[in-house]
SETI-334335 format. One record per residue (C-alpha): residue number from 1; x, y, z; residue in three letters. Coordinates in pm, 1 decimal, decimal comma. Layout:
REM residues N
<atom NUM <X Y Z> 'Ala'>
...
REM end
This chain:
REM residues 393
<atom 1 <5367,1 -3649,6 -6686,9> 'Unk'>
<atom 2 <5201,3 -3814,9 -6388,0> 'Unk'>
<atom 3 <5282,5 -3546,3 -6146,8> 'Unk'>
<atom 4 <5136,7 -3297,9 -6408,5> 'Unk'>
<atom 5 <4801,3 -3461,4 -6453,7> 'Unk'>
<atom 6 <4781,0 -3583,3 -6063,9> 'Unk'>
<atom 7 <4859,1 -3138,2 -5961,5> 'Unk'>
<atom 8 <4556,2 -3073,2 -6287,2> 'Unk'>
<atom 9 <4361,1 -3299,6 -6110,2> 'Unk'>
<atom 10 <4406,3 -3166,6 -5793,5> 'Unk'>
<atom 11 <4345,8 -2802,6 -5851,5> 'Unk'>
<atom 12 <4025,1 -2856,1 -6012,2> 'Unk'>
<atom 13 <3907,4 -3040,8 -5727,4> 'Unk'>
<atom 14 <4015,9 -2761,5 -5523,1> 'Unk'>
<atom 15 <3829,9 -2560,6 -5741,5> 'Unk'>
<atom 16 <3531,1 -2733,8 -5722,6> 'Unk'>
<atom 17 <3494,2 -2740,0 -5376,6> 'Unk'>
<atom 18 <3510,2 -2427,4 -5357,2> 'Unk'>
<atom 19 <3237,2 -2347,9 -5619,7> 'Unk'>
<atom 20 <3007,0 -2543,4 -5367,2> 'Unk'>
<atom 21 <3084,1 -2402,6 -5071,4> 'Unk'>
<atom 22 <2971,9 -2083,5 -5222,2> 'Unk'>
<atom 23 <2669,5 -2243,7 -5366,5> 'Unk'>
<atom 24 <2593,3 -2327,8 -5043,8> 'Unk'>
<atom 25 <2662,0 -2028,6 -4850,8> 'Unk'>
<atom 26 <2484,2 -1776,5 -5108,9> 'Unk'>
<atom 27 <2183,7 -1714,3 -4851,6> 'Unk'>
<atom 28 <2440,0 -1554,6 -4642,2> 'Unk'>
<atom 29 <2679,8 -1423,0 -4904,3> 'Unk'>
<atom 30 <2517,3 -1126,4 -5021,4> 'Unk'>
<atom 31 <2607,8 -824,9 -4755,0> 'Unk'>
<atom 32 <2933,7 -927,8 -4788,6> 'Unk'>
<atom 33 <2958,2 -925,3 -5201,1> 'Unk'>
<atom 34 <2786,0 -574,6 -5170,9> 'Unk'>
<atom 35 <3079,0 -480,8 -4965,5> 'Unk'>
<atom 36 <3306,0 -628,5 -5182,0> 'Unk'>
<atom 37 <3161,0 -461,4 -5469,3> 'Unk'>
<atom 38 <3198,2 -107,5 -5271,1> 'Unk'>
<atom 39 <3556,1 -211,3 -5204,4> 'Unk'>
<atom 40 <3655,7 -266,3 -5538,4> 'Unk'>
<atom 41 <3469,1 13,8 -5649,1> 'Unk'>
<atom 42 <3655,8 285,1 -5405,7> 'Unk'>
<atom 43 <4016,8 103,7 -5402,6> 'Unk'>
<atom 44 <4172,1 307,6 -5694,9> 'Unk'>
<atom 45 <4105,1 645,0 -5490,9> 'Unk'>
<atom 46 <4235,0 519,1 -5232,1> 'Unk'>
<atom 47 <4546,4 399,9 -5368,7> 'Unk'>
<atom 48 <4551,2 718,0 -5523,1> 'Unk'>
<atom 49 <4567,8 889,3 -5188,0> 'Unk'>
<atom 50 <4836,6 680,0 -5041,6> 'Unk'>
<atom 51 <5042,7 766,2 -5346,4> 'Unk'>
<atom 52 <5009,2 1150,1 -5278,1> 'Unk'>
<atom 53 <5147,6 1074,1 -4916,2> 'Unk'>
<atom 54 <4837,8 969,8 -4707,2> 'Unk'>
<atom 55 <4839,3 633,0 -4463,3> 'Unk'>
<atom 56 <4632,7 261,8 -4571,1> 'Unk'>
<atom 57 <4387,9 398,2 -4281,1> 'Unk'>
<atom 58 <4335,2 779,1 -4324,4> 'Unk'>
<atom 59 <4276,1 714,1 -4697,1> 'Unk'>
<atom 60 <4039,5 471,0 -4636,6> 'Unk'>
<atom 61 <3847,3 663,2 -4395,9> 'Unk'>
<atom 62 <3865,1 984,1 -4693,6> 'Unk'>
<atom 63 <3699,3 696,5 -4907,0> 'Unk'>
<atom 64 <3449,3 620,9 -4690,7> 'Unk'>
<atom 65 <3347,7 894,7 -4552,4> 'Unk'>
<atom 66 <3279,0 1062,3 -4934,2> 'Unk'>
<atom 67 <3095,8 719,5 -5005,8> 'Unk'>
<atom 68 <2879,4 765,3 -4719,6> 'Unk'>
<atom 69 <2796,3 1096,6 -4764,0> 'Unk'>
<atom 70 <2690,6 999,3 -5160,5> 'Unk'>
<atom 71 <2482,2 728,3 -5046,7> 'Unk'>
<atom 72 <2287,9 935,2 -4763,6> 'Unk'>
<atom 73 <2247,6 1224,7 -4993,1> 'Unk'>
<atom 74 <2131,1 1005,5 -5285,3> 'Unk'>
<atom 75 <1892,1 852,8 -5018,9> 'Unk'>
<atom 76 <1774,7 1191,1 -4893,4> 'Unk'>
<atom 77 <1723,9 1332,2 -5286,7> 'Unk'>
<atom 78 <1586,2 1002,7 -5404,1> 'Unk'>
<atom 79 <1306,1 919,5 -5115,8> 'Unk'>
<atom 80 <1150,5 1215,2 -5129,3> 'Unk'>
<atom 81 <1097,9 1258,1 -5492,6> 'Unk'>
<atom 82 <1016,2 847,7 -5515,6> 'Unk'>
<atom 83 <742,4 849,9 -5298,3> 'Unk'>
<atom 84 <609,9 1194,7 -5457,2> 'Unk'>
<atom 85 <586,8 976,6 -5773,7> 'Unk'>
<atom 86 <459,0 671,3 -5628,5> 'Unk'>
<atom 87 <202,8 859,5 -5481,5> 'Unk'>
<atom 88 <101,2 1065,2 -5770,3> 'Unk'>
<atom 89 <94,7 687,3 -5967,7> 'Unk'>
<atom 90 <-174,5 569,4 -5717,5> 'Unk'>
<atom 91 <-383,5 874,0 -5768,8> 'Unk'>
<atom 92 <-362,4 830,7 -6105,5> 'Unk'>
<atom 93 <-421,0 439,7 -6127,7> 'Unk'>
<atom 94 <-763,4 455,2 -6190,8> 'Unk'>
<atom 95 <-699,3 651,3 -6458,8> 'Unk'>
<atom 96 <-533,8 389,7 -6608,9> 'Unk'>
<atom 97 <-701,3 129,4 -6545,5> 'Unk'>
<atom 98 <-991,7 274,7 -6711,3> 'Unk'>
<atom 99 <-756,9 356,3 -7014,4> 'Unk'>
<atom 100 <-696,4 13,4 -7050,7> 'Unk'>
<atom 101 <-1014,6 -71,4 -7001,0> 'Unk'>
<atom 102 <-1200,5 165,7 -7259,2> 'Unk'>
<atom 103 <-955,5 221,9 -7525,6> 'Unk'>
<atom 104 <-665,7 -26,4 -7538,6> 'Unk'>
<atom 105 <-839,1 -339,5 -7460,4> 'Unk'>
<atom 106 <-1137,8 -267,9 -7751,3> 'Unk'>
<atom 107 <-855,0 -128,7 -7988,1> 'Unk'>
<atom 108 <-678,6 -439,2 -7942,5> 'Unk'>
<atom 109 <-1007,5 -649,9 -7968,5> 'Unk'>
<atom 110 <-1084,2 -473,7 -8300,3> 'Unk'>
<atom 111 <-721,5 -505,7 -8479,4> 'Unk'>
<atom 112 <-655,4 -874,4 -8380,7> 'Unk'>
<atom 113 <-1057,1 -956,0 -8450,1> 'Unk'>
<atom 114 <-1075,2 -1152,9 -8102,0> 'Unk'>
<atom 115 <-1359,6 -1249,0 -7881,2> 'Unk'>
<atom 116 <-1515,5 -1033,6 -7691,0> 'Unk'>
<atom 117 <-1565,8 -1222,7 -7405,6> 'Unk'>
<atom 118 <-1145,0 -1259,8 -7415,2> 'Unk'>
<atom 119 <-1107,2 -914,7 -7239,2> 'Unk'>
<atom 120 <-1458,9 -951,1 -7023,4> 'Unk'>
<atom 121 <-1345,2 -717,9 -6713,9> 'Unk'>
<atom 122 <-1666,3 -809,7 -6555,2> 'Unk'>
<atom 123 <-1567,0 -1152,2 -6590,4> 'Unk'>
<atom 124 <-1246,7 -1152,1 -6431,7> 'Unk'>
<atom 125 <-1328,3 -919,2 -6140,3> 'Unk'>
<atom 126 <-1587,2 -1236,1 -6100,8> 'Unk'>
<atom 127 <-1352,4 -1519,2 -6150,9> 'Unk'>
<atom 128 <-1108,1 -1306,4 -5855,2> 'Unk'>
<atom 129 <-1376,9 -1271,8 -5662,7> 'Unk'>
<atom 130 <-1430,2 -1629,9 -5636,3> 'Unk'>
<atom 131 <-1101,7 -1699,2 -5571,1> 'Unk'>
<atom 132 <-1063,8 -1450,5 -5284,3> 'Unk'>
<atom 133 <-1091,9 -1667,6 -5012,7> 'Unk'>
<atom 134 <-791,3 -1916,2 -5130,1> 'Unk'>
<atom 135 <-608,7 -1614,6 -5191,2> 'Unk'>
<atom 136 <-715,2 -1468,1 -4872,7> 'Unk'>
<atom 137 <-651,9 -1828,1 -4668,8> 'Unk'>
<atom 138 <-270,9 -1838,9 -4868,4> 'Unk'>
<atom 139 <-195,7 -1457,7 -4796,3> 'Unk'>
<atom 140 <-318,2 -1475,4 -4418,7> 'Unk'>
<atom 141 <-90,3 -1836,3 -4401,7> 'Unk'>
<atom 142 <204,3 -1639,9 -4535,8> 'Unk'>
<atom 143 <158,3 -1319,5 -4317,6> 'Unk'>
<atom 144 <111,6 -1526,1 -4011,0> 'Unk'>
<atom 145 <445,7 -1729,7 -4063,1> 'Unk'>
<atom 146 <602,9 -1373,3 -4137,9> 'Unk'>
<atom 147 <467,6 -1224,3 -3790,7> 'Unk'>
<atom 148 <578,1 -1527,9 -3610,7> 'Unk'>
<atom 149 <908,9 -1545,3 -3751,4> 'Unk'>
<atom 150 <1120,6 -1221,2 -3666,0> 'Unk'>
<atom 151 <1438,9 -1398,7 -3788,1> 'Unk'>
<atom 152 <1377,8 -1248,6 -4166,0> 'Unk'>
<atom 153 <1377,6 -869,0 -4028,9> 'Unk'>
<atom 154 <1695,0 -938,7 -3806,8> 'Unk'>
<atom 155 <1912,4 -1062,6 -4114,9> 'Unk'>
<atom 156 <1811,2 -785,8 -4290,6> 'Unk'>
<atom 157 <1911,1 -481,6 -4064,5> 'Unk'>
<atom 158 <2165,9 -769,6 -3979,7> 'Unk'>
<atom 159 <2328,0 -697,7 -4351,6> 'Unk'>
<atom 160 <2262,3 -344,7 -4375,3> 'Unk'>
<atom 161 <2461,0 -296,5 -4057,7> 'Unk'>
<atom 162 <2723,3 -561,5 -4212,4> 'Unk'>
<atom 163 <2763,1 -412,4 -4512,7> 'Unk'>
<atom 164 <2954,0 -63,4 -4414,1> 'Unk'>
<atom 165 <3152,1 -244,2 -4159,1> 'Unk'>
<atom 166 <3274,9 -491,2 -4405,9> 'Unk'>
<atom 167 <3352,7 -272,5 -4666,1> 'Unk'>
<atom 168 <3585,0 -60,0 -4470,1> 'Unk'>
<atom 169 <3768,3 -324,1 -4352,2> 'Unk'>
<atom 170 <3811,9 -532,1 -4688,8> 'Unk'>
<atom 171 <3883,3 -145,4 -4813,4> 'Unk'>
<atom 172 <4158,4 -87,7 -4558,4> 'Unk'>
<atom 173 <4288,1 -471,8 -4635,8> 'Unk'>
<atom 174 <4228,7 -484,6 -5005,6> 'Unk'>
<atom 175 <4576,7 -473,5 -5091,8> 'Unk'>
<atom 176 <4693,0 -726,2 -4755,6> 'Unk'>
<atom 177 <4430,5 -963,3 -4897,9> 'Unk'>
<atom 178 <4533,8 -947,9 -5292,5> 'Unk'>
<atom 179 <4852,8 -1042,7 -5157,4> 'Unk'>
<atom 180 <4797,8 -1311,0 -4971,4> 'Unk'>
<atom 181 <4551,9 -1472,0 -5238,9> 'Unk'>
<atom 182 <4918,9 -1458,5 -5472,4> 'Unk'>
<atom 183 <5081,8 -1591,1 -5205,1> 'Unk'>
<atom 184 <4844,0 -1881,6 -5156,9> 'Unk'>
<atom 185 <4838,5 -1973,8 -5494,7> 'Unk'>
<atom 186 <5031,3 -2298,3 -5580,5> 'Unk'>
<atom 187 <5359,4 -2211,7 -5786,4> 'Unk'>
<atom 188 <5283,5 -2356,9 -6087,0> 'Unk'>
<atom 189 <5013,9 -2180,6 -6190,3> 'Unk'>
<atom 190 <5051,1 -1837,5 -6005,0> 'Unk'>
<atom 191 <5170,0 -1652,3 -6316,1> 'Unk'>
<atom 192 <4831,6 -1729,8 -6508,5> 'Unk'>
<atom 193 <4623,6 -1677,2 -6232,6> 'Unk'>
<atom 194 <4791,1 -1323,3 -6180,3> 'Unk'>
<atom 195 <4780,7 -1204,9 -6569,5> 'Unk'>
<atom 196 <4420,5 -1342,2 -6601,1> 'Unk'>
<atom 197 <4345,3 -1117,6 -6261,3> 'Unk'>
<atom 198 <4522,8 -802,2 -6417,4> 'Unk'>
<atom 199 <4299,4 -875,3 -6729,1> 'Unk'>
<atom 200 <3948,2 -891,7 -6554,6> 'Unk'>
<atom 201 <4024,3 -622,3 -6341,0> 'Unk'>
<atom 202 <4105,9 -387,2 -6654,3> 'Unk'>
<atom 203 <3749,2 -559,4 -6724,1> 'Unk'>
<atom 204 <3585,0 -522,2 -6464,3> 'Unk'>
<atom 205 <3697,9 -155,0 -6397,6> 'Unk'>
<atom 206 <3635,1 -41,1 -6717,9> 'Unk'>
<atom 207 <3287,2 -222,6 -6741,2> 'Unk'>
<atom 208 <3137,4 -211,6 -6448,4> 'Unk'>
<atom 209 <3237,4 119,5 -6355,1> 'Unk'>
<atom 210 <3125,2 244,0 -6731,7> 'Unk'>
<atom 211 <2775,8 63,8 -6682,8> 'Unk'>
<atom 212 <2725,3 191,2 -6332,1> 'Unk'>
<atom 213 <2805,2 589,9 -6491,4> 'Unk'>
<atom 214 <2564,5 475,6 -6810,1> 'Unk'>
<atom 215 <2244,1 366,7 -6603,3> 'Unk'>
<atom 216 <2321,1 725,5 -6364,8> 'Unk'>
<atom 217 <2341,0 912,0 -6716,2> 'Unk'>
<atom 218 <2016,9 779,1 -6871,6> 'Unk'>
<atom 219 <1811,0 733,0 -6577,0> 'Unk'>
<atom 220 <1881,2 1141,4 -6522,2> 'Unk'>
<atom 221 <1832,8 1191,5 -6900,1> 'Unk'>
<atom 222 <1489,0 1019,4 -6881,9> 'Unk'>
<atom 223 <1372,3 1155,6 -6595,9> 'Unk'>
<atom 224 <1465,9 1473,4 -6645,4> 'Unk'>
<atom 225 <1343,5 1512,8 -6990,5> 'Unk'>
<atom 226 <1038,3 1334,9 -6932,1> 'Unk'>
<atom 227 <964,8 1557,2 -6677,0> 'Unk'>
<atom 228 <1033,7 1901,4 -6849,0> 'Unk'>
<atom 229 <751,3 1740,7 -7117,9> 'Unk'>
<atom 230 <473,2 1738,3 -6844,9> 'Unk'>
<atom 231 <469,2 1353,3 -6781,3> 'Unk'>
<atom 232 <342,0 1353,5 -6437,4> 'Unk'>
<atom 233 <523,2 983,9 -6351,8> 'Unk'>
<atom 234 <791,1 1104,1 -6576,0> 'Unk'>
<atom 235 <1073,2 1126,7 -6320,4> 'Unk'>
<atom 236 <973,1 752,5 -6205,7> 'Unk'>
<atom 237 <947,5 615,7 -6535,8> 'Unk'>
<atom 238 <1303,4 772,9 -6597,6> 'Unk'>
<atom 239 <1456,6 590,3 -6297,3> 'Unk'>
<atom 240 <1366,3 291,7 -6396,2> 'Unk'>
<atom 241 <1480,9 284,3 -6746,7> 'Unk'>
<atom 242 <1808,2 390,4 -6623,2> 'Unk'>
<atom 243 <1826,2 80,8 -6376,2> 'Unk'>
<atom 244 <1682,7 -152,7 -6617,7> 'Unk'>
<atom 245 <1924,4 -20,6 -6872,0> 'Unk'>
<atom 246 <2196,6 -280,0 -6780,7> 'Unk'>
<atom 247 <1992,0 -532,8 -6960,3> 'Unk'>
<atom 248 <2000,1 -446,0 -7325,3> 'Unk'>
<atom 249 <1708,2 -297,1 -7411,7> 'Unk'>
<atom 250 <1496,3 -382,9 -7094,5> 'Unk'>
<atom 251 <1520,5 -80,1 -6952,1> 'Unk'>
<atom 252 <1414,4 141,7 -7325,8> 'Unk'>
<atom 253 <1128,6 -127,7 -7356,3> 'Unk'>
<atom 254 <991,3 -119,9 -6983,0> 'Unk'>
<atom 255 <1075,1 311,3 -6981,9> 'Unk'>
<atom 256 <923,4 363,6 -7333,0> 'Unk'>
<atom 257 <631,1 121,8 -7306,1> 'Unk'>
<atom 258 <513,7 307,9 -6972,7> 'Unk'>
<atom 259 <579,7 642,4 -7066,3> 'Unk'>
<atom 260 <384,4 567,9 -7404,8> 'Unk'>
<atom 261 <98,9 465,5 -7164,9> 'Unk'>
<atom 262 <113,3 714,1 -6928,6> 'Unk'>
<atom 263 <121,7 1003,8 -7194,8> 'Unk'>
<atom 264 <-214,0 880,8 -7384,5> 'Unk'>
<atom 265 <-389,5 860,9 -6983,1> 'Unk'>
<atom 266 <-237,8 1214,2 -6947,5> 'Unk'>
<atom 267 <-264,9 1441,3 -7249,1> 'Unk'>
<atom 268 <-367,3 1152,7 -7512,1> 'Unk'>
<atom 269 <-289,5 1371,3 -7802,2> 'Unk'>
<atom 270 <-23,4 1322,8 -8066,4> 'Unk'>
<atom 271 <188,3 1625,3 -7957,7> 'Unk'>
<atom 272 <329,0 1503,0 -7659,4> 'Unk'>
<atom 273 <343,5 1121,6 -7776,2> 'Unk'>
<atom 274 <570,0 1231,2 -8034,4> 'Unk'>
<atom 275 <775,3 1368,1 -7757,5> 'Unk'>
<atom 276 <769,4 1096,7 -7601,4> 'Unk'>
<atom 277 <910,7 914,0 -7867,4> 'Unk'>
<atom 278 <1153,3 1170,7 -7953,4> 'Unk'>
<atom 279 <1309,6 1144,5 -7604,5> 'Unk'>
<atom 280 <1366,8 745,2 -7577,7> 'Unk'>
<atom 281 <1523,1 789,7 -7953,3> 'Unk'>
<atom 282 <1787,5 1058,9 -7825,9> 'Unk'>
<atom 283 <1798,0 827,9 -7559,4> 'Unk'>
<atom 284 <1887,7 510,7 -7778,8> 'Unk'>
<atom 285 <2087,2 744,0 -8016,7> 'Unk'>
<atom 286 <2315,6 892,3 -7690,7> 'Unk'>
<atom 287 <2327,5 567,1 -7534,7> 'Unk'>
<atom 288 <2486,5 375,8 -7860,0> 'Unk'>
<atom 289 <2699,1 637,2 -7977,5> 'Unk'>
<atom 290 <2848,0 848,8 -7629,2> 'Unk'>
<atom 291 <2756,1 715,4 -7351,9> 'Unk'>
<atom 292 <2839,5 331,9 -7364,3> 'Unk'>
<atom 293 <3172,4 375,7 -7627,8> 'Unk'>
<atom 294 <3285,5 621,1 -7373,6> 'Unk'>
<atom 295 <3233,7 475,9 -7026,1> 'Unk'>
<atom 296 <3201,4 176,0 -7137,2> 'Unk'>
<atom 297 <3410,5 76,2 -7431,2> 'Unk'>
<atom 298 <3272,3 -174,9 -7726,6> 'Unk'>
<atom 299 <3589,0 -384,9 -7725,2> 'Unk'>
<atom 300 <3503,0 -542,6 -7392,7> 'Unk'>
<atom 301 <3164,5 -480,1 -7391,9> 'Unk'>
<atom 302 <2951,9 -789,9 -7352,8> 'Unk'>
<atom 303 <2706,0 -935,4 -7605,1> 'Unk'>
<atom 304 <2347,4 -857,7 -7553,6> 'Unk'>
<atom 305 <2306,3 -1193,0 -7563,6> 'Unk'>
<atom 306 <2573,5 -1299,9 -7296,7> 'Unk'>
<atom 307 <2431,9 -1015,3 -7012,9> 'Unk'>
<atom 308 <2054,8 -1151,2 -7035,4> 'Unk'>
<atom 309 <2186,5 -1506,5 -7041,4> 'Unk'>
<atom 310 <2434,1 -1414,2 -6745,4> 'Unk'>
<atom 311 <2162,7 -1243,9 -6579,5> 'Unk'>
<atom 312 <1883,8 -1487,8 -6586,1> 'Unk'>
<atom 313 <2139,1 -1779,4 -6467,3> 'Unk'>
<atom 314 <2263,3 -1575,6 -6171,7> 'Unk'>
<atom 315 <1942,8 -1542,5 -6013,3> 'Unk'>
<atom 316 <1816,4 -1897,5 -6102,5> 'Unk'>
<atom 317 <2121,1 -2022,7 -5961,1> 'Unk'>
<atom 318 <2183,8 -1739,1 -5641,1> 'Unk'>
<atom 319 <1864,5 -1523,6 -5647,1> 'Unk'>
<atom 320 <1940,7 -1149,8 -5597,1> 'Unk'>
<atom 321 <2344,3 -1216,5 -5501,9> 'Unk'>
<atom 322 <2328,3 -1404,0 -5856,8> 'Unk'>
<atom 323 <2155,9 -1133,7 -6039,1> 'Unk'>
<atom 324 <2341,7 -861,1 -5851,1> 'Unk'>
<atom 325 <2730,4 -1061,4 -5982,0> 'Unk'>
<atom 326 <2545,3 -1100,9 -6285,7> 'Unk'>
<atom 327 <2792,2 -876,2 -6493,7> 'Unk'>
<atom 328 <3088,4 -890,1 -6277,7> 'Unk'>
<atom 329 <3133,7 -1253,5 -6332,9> 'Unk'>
<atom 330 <3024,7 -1234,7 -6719,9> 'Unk'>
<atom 331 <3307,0 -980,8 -6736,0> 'Unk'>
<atom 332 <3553,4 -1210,4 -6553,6> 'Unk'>
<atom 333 <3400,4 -1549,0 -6749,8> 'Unk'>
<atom 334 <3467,0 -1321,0 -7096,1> 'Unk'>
<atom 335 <3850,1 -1314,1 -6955,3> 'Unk'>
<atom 336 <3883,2 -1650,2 -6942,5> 'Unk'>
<atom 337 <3708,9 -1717,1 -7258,9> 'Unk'>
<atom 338 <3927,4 -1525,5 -7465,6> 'Unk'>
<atom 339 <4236,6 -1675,1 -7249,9> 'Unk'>
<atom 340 <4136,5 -2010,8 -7387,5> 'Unk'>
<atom 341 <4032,1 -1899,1 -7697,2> 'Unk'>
<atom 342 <4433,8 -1806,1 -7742,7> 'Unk'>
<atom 343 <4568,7 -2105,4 -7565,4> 'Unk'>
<atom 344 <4363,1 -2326,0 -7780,0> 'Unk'>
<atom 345 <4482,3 -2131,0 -8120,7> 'Unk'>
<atom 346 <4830,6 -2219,2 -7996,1> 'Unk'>
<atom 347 <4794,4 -2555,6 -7939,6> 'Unk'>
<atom 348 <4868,3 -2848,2 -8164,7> 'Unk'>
<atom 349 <4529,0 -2949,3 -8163,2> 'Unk'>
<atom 350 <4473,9 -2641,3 -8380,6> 'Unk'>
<atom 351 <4794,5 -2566,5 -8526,9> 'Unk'>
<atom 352 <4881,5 -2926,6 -8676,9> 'Unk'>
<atom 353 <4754,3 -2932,9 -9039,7> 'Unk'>
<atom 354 <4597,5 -3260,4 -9162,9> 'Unk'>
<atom 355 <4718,2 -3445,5 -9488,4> 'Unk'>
<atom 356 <4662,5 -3323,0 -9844,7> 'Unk'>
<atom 357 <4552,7 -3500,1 -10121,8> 'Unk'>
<atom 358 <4793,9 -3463,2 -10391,6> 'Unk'>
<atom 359 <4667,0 -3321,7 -10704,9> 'Unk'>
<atom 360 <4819,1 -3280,3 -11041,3> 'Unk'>
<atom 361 <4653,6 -2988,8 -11238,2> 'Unk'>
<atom 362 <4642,2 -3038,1 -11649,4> 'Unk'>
<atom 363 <4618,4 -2722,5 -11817,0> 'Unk'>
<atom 364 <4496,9 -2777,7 -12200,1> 'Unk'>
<atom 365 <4473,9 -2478,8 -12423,3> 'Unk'>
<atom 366 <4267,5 -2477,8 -12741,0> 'Unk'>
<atom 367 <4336,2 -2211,3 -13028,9> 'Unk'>
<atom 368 <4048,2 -2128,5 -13249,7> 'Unk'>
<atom 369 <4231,1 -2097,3 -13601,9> 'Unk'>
<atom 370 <3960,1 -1877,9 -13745,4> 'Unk'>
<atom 371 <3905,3 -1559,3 -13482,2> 'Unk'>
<atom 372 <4223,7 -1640,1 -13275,0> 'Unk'>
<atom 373 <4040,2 -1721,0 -12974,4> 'Unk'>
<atom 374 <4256,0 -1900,2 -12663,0> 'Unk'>
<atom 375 <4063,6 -2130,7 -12445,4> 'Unk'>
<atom 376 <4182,4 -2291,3 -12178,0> 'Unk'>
<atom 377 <4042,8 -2615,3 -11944,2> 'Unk'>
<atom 378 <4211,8 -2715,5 -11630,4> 'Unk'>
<atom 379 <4170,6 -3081,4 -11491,4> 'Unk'>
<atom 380 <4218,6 -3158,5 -11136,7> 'Unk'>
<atom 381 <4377,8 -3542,7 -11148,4> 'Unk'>
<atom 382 <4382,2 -3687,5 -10745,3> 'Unk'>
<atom 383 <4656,2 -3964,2 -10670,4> 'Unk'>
<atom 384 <4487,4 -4264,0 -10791,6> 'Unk'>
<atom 385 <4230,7 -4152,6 -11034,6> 'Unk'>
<atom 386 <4263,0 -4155,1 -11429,5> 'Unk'>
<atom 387 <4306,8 -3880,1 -11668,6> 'Unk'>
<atom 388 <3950,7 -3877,8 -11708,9> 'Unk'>
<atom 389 <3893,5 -3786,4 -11359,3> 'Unk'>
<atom 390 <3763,7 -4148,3 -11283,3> 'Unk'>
<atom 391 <3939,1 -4391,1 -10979,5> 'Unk'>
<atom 392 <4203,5 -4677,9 -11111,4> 'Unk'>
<atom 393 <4127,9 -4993,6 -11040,8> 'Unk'>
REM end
């Protein structure tokens, strides 16, 4: 019983040192969990091209090679037709701005009754103005430590050079490493370890995969059909409720909010509001009902709840690494949850029942001699209490 508790002991210590030595090394963690991310993501085809006959290294290389080419021709589609929208948003900003400034702000003024002076655009341009040269002394401070300091820009092509190199090789040693995790695993509890690993990676592939293919589908669905109804920014608006989309209902309040905006600036007639609103609805409608049971699943989906929670802790805790494993460790903490969940429902600590009281049930019945009426009254009598349901002395 010793040994048991001392080994316990021991592995969560191991454990825990390990949790800190990542907490400590997230600053320099992240090009390598975006590789491992792209690993995971393209081991399957790979396996599946060994299987067929191919070598650990040619396969990879197929992998690769098609991953590449997605990511440069995404890049080459998506710049372009980005900056075309970015710039066609600054042209329109004042626009806008003068939207806001005319009709929403005195609409809102008017329905909530507030103070005039609460909206004063006069007034704040003043109050910024006065403020300029703090901002101005802060902003020049930052730049100049920015300038001086060249280390930031290195990590960063540092990672983005990192990040293929790393992913081929954990690609081409995905299944060398898997095994030598097992191996490394103390004996005792290797055959938990391994089924709760086979769970979160049926998980894992199924969600993270499935939410990867949902945010694609609807960020194509609202840009595309925001574009076909004239929105100028409508192609924008659309990629960004599909990347928001992992966050349950971000990305429809963020996409619909802006396109709502950007319609009543553009046309700012009920026509194409109502498409507008038609188009995040078919959007809701084929996100609830195809999209996410299909790719996704809704038996090991995650609660709305438990994504913005897991999101908002990852990047307090890691930044952008944090909310980048955001759902991959949900998934994986879901896993465990339900693993203890069952050992917990087989433990004694749940299974043994507590005592009764013993009760003796009295059962009187009462016939009315006139209609022939049966009545019945039942008295519950507890060990130790009287007939008339009061404690014995």
């Amino acid at each position: 019983m010793n040994q048991d508790v001392s080994r316990r002991w021991q592995i969560l210590a191991i454990a825990a040192v390990i949790c800190y030595l990542l907490w400590l090394l997230a600053p320099v963690l992240m090009p390598f969990a975006v590789a491992g991310m792209l690993a995971y993501l393209g081991d399957p085809l790979a396996d599946r091209l060994e299987r067929i006959g191919l070598g650990r290294t040619l396969a990879v290389t197929i992998v690769f090679v098609v991953i590449s080419l997605l990511a440069v021709g995404a890049l080459l589609l998506l710049i372009p037709l980005i900056s075309r929208q970015v710039e066609n948003l600054v042209q329109n900003l004042p626009r806008y701005v003068e939207w806001i400034r005319d009709t929403a702000l005195p609409w809102i003024q008017h329905r909530l009754r507030l103070d005039p002076d609460v909206f004063d655009t006069q007034r704040l341009v003043q109050t910024i103005k006065e403020h300029m040269d703090s901002i101005g002394g802060v902003a020049s401070t930052v730049l100049g430590k920015i300038s001086r300091s060249s280390i930031g820009v290195v990590m960063w092509l540092t990672n983005l050079v990192l990040i293929p190199v790393v992913a081929f090789y954990l690609l081409r040693d995905w299944d060398r490493l898997t095994a030598w995790i097992d191996q490394m695993l103390p004996r005792s509890i290797e055959p938990t370890i391994a089924y709760l690993a086979r769970e979160s990676d049926k998980v894992l592939g199924a969600f993270v995969r499935g939410q990867l293919l949902v945010m694609l589908a609807l960020g194509i669905f609202y840009g595309g059909a925001l574009g076909i109804a004239g929105l100028s920014v409508g192609p924008l608006i659309g990629m960004v409720a599909g990347l928001l989309s992992f966050v349950p209902y971000l990305g429809f309040i963020v996409g619909f909010g802006s396109a709502v905006i950007a319609v009543l600036v553009q046309y700012g007639d009920w026509t194409h509001l109502l498409i507008v609103v038609g188009v995040f609805v078919v959007g809701q409608l084929l996100e609830g009902y195809v999209l996410v049971p299909r790719l996704v699943g809704e038996k090991i989906g995650l609660h709305p709840v438990a994504v913005i929670f897991a999101v908002l802790a990852g990047g307090y805790l890691f930044g952008f690494l944090g909310v980048l494993l955001a759902l991959p460790a949900a998934s994986v903490i879901m896993v465990l949850l339900r693993y203890l969940g069952e050992r917990y429902r087989q433990s004694e600590l749940y299974t043994v029942e507590g005592a009764q009281d013993p009760v003796i049930t009295e059962v009187d019945v009462t016939v009315d001699t006139k209609t022939g009426d049966v009545e019945t009254e039942t008295t519950v009598i507890r060990e130790g209490d009287n007939k008339d349901g009061k404690s014995s002395p």
